[in-house]
N, C-alpha and C positions, 0 to 999 in steps of 0.2 A: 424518475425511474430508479426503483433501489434494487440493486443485484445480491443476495445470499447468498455465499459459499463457492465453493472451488479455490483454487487457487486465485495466484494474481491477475491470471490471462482473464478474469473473468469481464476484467475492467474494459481488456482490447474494443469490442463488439460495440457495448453500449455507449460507450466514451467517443467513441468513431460515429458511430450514429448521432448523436447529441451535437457532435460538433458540426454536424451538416446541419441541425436543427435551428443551430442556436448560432448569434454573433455576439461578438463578445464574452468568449468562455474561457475561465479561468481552469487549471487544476489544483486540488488543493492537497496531496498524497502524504497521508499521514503513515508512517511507515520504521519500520528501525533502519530498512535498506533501500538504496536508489533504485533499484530492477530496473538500470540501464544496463547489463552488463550484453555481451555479442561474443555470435559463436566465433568470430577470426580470433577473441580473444581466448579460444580454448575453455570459455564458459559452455556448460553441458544442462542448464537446465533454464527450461526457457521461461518459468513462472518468473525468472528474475531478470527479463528482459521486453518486459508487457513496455513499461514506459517511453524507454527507449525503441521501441516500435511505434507508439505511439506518437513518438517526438523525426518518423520517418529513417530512424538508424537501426533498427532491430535485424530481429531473423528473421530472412524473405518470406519465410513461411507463418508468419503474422503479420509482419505488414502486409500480403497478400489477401486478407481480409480484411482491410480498410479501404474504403468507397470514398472518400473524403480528405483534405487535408492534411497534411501532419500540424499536431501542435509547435507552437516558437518556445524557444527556451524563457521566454518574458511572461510565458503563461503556467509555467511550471513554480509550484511550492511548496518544501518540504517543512513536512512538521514529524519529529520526533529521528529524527536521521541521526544513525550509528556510523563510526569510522569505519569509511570505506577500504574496498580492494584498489590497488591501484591501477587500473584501467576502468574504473569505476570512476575514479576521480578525476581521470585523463578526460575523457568524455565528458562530462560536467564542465570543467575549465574550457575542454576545447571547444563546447557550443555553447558557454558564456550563460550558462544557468545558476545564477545568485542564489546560494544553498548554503546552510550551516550547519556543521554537525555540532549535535545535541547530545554528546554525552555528559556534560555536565550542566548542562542548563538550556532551556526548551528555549525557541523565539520566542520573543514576547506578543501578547496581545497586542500592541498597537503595528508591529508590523503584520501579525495575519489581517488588518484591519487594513493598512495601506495594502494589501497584495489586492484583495476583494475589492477595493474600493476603485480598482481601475477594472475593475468589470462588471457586465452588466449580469452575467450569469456563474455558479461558481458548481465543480465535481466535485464531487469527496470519494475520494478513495481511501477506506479502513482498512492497513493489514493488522490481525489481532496481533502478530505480534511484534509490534510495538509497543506494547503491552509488558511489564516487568511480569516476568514467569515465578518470579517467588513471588506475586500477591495475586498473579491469576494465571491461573494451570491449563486453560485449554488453549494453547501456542504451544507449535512446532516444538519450540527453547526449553517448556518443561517437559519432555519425554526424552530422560537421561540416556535412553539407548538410539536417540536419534542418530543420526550422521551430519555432514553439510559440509561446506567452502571453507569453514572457519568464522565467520561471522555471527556475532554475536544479536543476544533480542535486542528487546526496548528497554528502554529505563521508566517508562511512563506509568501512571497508578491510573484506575478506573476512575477516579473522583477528579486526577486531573485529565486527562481526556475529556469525562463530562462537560466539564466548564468550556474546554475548549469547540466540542458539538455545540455547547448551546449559544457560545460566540458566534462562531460560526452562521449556524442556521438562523440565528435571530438577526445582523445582520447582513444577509445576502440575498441571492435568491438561487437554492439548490436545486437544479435540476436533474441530476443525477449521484447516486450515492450509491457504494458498491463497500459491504461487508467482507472480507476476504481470510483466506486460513484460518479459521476456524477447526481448529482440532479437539473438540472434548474430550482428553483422554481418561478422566476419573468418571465421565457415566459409560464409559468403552468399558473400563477396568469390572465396574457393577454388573453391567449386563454379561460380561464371561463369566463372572461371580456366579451370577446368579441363574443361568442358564444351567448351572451344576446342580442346581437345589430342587430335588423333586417336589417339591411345597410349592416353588413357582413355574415347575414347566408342566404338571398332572392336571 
């Protein structure tokens, strides 16, 4: 099942699903941010509380949509995770979720390899930005007039992500895989462009 576009909530639905499908499923959220965060903690937007929904702590109003399960924090694996908020990182410690942040240096292959390898099924969860915004522009982080928490993108390049998809997918078995944030803001910027130009709207 591969999910395109929306936000992060987009994962809640098919990941909830998949896990009534399937035993033995792993998560694999490659990400710059944890999206555990909860609304007692004065967090106001909920694409960054899918996971932590997921893992049966979110806002009632997404867990409310799961028929299934919650994931164990033993199931849970972060690749490309930025320094957190600190109730971010409370919630990680306090449900015992083995996580490293990567601003200076990605996990290694041979740990994404021992995580997979205690499972017989594995999600991928892609937020684009993860993604370093000075080498690829369509993420949240390169639109200079955005807003947000204070938190910061990815540090990750397209070529190493690659490597890490074709690890991944070569050794596992993906049953679900979710694209997410996707913001192309430079063909947004063309088509107002060009929307101007009588040559392309006559």
């Amino acid at each position: 099942m591969i999910t395109i576009g929306g936000n992060c909530i987009v994962s809640l639905v098919p990941f909830d699903y998949l896990h009534g499908r399937y035993e033995g499923l792993g998560i694999i959220w490659i990400d710059a941010h944890a999206d555990v965060s909860k609304v007692e903690d004065g967090y106001p937007n909920a694409h960054a509380m899918v996971l932590g929904s997921l893992m049966g702590h979110g806002a009632k109003q997404l867990s409310a949509q799961m028929e299934n399960k919650a994931f164990k924090p033993n199931e849970i694996f972060y690749i490309g995770l930025q320094p957190l908020h600190g109730c971010q990182e409370k919630f990680l410690n306090d449900m015992g979720v083995d996580y490293k942040i990567q601003e200076k240096e990605f996990v290694s292959n041979d740990a994404i390899l021992s995580f997979m390898n205690k499972f017989d099924h594995i999600l991928v969860h892609f937020d684009i930005d993860v993604l370093d915004e000075r080498f690829f522009h369509s993420t949240y982080f390169a639109n200079p007039n955005a807003g947000g928490d204070g938190a910061g993108g990815g540090k990750m390049t397209i070529e190493k992500l690659t490597k890490i998809l074709e690890l991944i997918t070569e050794n596992t078995d993906v049953v679900g895989f979710t694209v997410a944030e996707y913001l192309p803001f430079d063909e947004h910027r063309l088509h107002k462009m060009f929307s101007k130009i009588k040559l392309f709207t006559e």
